[in-house]
N, C-alpha and C positions, 0 to 999 in steps of 0.2 A: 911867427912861431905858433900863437895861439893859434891861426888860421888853418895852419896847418897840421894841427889837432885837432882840431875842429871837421875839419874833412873827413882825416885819418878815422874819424868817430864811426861820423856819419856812414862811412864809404861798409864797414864791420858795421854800422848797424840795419842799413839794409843787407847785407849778405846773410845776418840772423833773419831777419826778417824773412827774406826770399827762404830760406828753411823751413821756420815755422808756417808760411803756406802751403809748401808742399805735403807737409803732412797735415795740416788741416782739411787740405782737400781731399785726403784718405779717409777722414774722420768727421765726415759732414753732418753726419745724423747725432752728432755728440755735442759739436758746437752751436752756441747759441748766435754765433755772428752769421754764420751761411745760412744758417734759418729765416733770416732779417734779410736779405739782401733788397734793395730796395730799389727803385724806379726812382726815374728823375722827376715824376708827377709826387710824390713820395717825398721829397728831396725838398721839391717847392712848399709842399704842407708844411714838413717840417720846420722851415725856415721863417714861415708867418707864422707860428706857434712859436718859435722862438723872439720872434719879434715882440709879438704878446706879451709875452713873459718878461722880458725886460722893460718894457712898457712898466708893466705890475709891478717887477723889481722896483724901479726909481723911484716908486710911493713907498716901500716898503721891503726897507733893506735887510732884513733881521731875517730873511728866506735863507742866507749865505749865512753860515756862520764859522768863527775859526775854531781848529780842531786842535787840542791843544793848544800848543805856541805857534805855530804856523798859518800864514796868511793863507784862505784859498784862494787858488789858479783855477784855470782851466785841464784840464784831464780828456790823455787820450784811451782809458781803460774803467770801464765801471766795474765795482767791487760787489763780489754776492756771497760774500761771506764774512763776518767779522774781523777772524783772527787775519786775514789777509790785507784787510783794511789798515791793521792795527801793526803790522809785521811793513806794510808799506813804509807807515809814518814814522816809524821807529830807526830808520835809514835815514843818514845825516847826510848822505854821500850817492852821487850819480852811477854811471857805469865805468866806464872804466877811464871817460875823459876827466871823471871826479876824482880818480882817485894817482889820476900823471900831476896833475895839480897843485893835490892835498886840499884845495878848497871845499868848504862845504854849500852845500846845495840847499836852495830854501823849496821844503815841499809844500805845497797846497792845494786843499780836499775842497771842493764845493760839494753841498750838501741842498738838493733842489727838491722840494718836494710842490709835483705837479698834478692838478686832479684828474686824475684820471680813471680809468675801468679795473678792476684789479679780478684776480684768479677767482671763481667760486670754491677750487680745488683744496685754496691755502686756508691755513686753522686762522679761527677767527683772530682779527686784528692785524695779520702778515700785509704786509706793504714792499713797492718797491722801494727802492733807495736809490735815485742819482747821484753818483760820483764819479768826479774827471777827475785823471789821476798825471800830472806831468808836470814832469822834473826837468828846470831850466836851472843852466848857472847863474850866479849873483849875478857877475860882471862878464864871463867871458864867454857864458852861451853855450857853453861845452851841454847834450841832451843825450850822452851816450846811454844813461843808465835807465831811463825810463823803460827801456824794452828791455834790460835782465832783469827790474823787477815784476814787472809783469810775470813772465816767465810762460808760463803755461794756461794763465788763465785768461793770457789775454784775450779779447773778444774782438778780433779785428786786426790792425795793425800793419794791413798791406797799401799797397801804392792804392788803389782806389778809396783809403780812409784817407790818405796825405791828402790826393786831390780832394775832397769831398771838407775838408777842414782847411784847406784854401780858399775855395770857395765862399764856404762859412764864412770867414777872417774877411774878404773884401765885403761880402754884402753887409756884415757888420759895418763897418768901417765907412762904406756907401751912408748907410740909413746915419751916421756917427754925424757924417761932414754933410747932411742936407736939413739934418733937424737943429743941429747948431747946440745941441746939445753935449754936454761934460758928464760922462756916465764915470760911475767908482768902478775901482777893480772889481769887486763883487760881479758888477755887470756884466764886465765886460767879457769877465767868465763863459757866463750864457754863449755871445756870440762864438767864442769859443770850442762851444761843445763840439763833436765829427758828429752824435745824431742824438735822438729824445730816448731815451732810457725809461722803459718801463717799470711802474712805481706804483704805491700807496697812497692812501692820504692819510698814515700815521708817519710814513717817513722811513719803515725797514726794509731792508731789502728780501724778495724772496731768496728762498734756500737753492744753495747751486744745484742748477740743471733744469731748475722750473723753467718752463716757456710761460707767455704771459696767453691766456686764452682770448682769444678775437671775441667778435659779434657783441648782442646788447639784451640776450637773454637768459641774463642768470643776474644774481644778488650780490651787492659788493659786501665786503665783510663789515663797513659799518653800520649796512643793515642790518648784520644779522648778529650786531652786538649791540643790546640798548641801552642806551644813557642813563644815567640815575634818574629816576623823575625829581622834577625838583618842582613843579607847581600842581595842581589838583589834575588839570588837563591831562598833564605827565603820567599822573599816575593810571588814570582811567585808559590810556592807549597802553600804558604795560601791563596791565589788566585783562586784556584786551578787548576792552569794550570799544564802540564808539565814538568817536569824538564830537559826535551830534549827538548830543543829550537830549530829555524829554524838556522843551522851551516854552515857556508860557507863552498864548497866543492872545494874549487881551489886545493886541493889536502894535502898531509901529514902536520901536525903542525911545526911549525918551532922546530928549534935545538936549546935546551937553553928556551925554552916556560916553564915549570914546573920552572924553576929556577927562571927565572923572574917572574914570580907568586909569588914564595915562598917570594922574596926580597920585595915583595909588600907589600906583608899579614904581610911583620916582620915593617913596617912604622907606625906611627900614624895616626890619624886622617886628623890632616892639612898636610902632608905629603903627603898621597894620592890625597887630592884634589889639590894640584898643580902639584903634578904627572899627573892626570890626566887633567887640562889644559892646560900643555903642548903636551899630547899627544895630543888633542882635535886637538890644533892648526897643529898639523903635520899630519892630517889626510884629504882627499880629501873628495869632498862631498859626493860621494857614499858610502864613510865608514861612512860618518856622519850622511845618510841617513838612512842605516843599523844599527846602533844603537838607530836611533830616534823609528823605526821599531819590536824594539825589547824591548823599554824600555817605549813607551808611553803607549801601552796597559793596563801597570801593576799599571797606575796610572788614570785608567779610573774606575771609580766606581758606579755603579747606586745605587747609594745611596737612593734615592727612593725605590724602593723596598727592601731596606735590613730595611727602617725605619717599625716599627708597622702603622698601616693605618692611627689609626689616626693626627698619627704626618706627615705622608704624607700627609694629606688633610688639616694639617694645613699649610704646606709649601707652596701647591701646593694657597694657597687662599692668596698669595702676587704677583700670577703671573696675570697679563691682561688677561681679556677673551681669547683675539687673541692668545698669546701665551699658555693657556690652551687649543685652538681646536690645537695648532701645536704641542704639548704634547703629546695629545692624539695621532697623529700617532708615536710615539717611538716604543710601546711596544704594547702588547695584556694586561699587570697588568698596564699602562700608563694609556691605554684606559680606564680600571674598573676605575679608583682610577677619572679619569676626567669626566667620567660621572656622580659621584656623584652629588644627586637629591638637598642635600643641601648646597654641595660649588655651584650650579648654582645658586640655591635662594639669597645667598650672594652674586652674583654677579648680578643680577636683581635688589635684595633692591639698591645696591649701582647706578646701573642707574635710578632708582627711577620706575621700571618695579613693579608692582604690584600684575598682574595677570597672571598665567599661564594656565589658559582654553581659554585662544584664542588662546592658540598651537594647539587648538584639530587637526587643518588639517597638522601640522609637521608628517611627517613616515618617516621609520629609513628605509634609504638607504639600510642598510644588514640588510635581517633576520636571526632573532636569535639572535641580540644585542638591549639591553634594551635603549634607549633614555629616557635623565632624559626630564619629562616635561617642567622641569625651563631652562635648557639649550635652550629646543625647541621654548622658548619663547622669550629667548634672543636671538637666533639665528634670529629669527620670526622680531625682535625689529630691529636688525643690518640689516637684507636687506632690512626691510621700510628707513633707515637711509639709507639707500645707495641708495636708488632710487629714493629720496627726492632730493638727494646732486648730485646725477651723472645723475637721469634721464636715458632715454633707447629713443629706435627709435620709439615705439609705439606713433601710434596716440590718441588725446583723445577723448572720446564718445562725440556726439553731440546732444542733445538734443532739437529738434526747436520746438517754437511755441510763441504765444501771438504776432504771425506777425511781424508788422515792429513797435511794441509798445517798449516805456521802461520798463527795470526791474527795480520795485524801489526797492525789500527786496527781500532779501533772504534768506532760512531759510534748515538746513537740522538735520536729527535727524535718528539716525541707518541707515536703508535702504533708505531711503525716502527723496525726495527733493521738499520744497513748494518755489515754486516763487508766487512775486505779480507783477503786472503790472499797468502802469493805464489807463490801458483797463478793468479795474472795475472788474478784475476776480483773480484767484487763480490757480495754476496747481500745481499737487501733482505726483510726477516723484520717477520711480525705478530707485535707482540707480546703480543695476545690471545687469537690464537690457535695461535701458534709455529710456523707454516707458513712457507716459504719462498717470499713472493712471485714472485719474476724474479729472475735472475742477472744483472748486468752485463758484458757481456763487452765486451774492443776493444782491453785493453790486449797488450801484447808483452813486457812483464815484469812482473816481482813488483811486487803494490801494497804501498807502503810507509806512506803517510801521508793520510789523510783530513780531510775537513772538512764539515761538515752543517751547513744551516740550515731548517727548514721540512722541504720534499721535495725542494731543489736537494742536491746534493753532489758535491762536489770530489775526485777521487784523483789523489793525485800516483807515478809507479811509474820501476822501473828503465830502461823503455822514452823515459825522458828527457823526458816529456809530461806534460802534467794533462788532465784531460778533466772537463767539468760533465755529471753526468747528473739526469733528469727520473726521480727514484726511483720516482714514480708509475707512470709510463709504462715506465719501464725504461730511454728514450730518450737517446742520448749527444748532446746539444746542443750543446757545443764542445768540441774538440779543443786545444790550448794546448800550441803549440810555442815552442819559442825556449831552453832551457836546453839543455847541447852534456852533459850527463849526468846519474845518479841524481838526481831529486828527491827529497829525505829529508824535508823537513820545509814543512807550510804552515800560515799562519793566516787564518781569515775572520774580517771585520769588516763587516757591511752590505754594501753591492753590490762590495767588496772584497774580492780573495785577494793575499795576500805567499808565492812560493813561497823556498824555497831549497833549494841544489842543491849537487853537489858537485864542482863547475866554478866555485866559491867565487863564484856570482853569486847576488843577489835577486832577485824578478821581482814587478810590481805588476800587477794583471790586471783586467778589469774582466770580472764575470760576468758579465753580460748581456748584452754583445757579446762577451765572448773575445778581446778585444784585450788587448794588453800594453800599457801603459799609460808604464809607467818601470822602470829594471835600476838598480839599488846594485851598484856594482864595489867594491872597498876590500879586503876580506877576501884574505887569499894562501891559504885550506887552503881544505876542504870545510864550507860551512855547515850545522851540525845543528841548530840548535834555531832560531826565530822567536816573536817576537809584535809583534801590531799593533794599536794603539788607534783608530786610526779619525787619529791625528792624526802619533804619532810609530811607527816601527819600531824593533824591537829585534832585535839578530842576535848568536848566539853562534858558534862557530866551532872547528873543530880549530888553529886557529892561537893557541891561549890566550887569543883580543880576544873583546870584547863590543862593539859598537856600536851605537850611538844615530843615526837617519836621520831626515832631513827626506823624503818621500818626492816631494814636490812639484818641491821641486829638485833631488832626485838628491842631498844633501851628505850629507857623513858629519859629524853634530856633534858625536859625542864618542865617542874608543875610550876603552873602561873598560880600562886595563891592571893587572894584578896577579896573576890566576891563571897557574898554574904549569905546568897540564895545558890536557888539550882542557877545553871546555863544553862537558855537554851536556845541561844543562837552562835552560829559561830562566820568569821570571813577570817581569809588568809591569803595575802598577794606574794608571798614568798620572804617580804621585810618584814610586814607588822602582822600580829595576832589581833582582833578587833573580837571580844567574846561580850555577850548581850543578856543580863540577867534577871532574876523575878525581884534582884532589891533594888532595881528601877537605874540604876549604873551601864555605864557600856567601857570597855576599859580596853586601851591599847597598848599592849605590849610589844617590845625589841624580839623575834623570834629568836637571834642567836645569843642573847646575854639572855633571854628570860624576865628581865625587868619592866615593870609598867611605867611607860611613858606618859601615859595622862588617862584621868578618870573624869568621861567625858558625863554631864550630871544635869540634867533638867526634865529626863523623862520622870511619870508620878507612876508607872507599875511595869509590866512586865514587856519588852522587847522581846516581840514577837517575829521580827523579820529584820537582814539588814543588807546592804549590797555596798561590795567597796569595791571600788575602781579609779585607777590614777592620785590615789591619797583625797578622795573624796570618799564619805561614807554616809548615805541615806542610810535613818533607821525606821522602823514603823513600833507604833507601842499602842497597847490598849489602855491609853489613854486617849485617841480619839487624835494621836496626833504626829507629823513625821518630820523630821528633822535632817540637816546640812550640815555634814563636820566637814574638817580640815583636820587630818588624823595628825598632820605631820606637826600641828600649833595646837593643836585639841580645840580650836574654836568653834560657837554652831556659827554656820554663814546661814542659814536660814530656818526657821519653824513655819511647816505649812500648817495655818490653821486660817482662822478668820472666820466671816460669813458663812464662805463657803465649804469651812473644813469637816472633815468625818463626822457624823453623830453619833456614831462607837467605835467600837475596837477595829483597829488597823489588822486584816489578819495575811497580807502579804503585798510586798512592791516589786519595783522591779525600777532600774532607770536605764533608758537608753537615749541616741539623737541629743541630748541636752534634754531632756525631759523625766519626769518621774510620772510614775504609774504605781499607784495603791489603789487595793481594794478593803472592803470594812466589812464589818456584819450588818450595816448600815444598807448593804446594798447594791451601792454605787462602786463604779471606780474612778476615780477622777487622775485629771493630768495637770502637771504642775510644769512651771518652769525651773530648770536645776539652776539656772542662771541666777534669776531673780527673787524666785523662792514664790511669785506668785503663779495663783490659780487659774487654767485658763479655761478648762470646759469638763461636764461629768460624760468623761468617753462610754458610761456604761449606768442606767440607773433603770433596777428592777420593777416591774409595776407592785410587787407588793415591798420595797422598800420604806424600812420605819415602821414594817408587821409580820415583819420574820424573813425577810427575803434578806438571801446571805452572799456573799461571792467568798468562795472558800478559799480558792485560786487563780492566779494570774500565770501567764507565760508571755512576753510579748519578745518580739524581734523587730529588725529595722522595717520589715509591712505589715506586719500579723498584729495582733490582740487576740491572745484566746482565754476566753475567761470558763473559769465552774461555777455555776451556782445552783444553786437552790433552797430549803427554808428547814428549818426545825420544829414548823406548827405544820406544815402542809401547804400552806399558802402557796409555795413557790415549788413547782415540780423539778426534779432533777435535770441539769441538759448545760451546754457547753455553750458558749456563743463566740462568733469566729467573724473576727471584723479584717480586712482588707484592704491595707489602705496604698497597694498598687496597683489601680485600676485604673486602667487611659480610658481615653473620652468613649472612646467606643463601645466597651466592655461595661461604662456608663449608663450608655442607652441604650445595651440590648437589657441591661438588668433595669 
């Protein structure tokens, strides 16, 4: 009966067979078995490669091993894909002689890895994978099922693999019974196999439908995946340097050198290394040198370039400017990677650099490398700073006129420089070229107070008037009556001016028409000082008040009282009132409660000048000396004085860049740091300084310095001086 199921199997499983040939033979370009077809010269190879192998098997049996719980066989189908492998083994049961029976079938996978040539094509590490796949009964032999698992993927399976693994099975069997040798099932597997399955030497199989690529010119994948390095050697070929290093050539290796290698190599870990500090220590320094020579190199890595870009330009954006332009000379990919346009921006934002179109005059030293703008403009930023702080030998433009008159104001705005005088006039000066464009002429007294925005400008004079002129043109546009005496002081704010006067009235004006707009009465003395936000006005006064205006209504919304003297200085950032007086006090007040927050106290007379910016406040006082508040704690952070400080009265500053700039009756004007509170150089010092030579005023900007001076004995003639401190190399040495 078995027998006879047994047939009954067989007889059904060539008829499937005989099937699945025929349409294999339709589908030849798909299957990897008619790709193979092989020769009997083929066949012979094959068969001492097998012999080999089994050869190699019987030293080392761990090539075979069990796949799960099942012993491996021999297999007549290799698997190229996982889940098929795994879908195989998971069948307890044959085809269908397994299942007339009920008995279960013992499956078994060999697992052969042979070395051989593998695909260039496959991603690094892919391998083949040998596996013979066939299903025999325990006891009765029944093999029906082996060809339904298969199924479709078999690779083969017609009468010339039967004959072809007959064959196999005697010559096996031949070499079995002449060597006298007892091979394990493992073995005998091998002889087993119907042919060599192309393969890895990690052991995977490739992905279905790879062919295996012939010939011997291309790379197997475990070249072209490297090892860890695990000794110095190691590391210097993944490096990849040489593996012939620079050798001492004093002549033949010593006797006994391999030996002492070998005793090295058999030591452990911490073994060597005090092996080797003692050698260390018994080595001169020229040998010490020599290994430093040989071994620093391999620990030198520019790891910058091995990073993707953009994590190098995230590295490269914790390094200071300065050290990004010393970067940049490394390499030629240093260079690229630091010229980037927006790690410069970030480093612009963070100096608080805004604008990169005033690079337009930056050009790139070498042509044919790109200059990022933002760089050009921080570059552009740093030698203003530098020529601010170090200064240079050039002299500064001299600008004379308005004779031997004082400058009371001064004003400057882009190119353009307007002095007043009170020689009852106006001069409107290039300041690239320090030519005196046009005079202003119209007023009837001394100009006392100006105001510039653009090319409009505002003079307010003793003649009791203000007048708008067209700086361009020269042209007086509106005339601006309405105050019954001296206008001393005004401020502009957009199409606003605030004048005040000393007929203790304010006056709101509107520039474009020349109307008066709205008068602040409240004050009883003469108004000196003003400022205007655009929302509230500020008024100081000889009458000791400060006042706070709504200007819209005309109200007065809060007198600051508490000074002792006149006022006559005033700042206003929109939060605090900062008012500066002759009884040597500077006092900050809350502008919407009206309350004084602190009564800042160490000047000895009268503040004469003061500038607040970010809750910082430089004051200047004729006492000879200038001062650091903190408005917001009332503390001074710094007193400029020393050595080097004024020899009299402070009569205007100015701070910009981190820097302060005062000028004295002394003379000079010197530059301080806001930082630190010290002195760094005198940017301006008169030759008759310390005998009458005066600087009356200062204007400066992020490149300018423009100063007024001149003397009240004569010593010193009237005239302007116009310092420059945006000047590239060029513009250098044509001046």
């Amino acid at each position: 009966m078995d027998e006879g199921r047994q047939e009954r199997g067989e007889e059904e499983e060539e008829e499937r067979i005989d099937g699945l040939e025929a349409r294999e033979r339709g589908e030849k370009d798909r299957t990897l078995n008619t790709s193979y077809r092989r020769t009997e010269e083929e066949e012979e190879e094959e068969e001492e490669e097998e012999r080999e192998l089994m050869k190699a098997g019987a030293k080392d049996k761990g090539r075979a091993e069990p796949i799960g719980r099942h012993t491996p066989i021999s297999a007549s189908s290799s698997f190229t894909s996982s889940p098929f492998l795994s879908s195989s083994l998971l069948r307890g049961r044959g085809g269908r002689g397994g299942e007339e029976d009920g008995e279960e079938d013992e499956v078994r996978v060999a697992i052969v890895t042979i070395e051989d040539e593998s695909c260039p094509s496959e991603p690094f590490g892919t391998a083949h994978l040998e596996t013979a796949n066939q299903i025999t009964p325990a006891d009765d032999g029944g093999g029906g099922g082996a060809g339904e698992e298969e199924g479709g993927e078999t690779k083969g399976g017609g009468e010339e693999e039967e004959e072809e693994e007959e064959e196999e099975e005697a010559n096996s069997d031949e070499e079995e019974e002449e060597s006298g040798e007892v091979t394990s099932p493992s073995l005998q597997l091998l002889s087993q196999m119907k042919r060599k399955l192309d393969h890895g030497p990690d052991g995977r199989p490739f992905p279905s439908g790879k062919k295996h690529c012939k010939g011997n010119g291309y790379l197997s994948p475990s070249s072209l995946v490297p090892a860890t390095p695990t000794t110095f050697g190691d590391l210097r070929l993944a490096n990849g340097h040489s593996a012939q290093r620079r050798r001492v050539t004093s002549g033949p290796p010593p006797s006994g050198l391999q030996d002492w290698l070998h005793i090295f190599q058999t030591w452990s870990g911490p073994e060597r290394l005090l092996a080797l500090d003692e050698l260390i220590d018994r080595c001169e320094t020229s040998q010490v040198k020599h290994m430093m020579q040989v071994i620093e190199p391999q620990f030198q890595r520019d790891f910058i370039s091995l990073l993707p870009k953009e994590l190098a330009l995230y590295v490269l954006t914790f390094l200071a400017p300065r050290d990004l332009l010393q970067a940049a000379q490394t390499c030629r990919y240093w260079r690229i990677l630091a010229e980037d346009n927006l790690l410069w921006r970030e480093k612009c934002r963070e100096e608080g650099i805004s604008d990169c179109a005033s690079s337009r005059r930056r050009k790139s030293a070498r042509p044919g490398v790109a200059v990022s703008p933002w760089k050009s403009a921080y570059i552009r930023q740093h030698r203003i700073e530098n020529n601010w702080r170090q200064g240079d030998t050039r002299e500064p433009m001299v600008l004379k006129g308005h004779d031997d008159h004082v400058i009371t104001c001064l004003q400057f705005s882009g190119d353009l420089i307007v002095s007043g005088s009170d020689d009852n006039t106006l001069k409107v000066w290039s300041a690239i070229t320090g030519k005196c464009l046009r005079t202003l002429t119209g007023h009837t007294g001394g100009v006392w107070c100006s105001q510039m925005a653009v090319a409009t400008v505002i003079s307010g004079s003793t003649d009791r008037t203000l007048r708008v002129w067209d700086a361009e043109s020269g042209e007086c546009v509106h005339t601006l009556y309405g105050h019954t005496s001296t206008v001393r002081c005004m401020h502009l704010h957009g199409n606003r001016v605030v004048s005040g006067s000393r007929d203790t009235t304010l006056r709101v004006w509107d520039v474009a028409s020349g109307r008066c707009e709205h008068v602040l009465t409240g004050h009883v003395a003469a108004v000196r000082c003003v400022q205007y936000d655009g929302r509230r006005v500020v008024s100081g006064g000889y009458d000791y008040m400060v006042k706070v205006w709504d200007p819209e209504t005309e109200a007065c919304l809060h007198t600051l009282q508490g000074h002792t003297n006149r006022v006559y200085s005033l700042q206003f950032d929109g939060v605090f009132v900062v008012s500066g007086s002759l009884d040597t006090s500077i006092r900050v007040w809350d502008a919407e409660t009206g309350g004084c927050v602190h009564t800042l106290t160490g000047h000895q007379s009268l503040t004469s000048g003061m500038e607040l910016r970010d809750n910082i406040l430089v004051s200047g006082n004729a006492d000879s000396t200038v001062r650091v508040w903190d408005v917001r704690t009332g503390q001074c952070l710094h007193t400029l004085q020393g050595p080097n400080k004024h020899q009299s009265a402070v009569t205007c500053l100015q701070f910009c860049r981190g820097l302060v700039l005062s000028s004295s009756d002394d003379g000079t004007v010197k530059l301080w740091d806001l930082r630190t509170g010290a002195w760094l150089r005198d940017v301006v010092a008169l030759q008759s300084r310390g005998s009458g030579g005066v600087v009356w005023r200062i204007r400066a900007s992020d490149t300018r310095l423009v100063c007024a001076a001149g003397s009240r004995n004569g010593t010193e003639e009237t005239k302007l001086l116009v310092l420059d401190f945006d000047l590239d190399d060029k513009k250098k040495e044509t001046e």
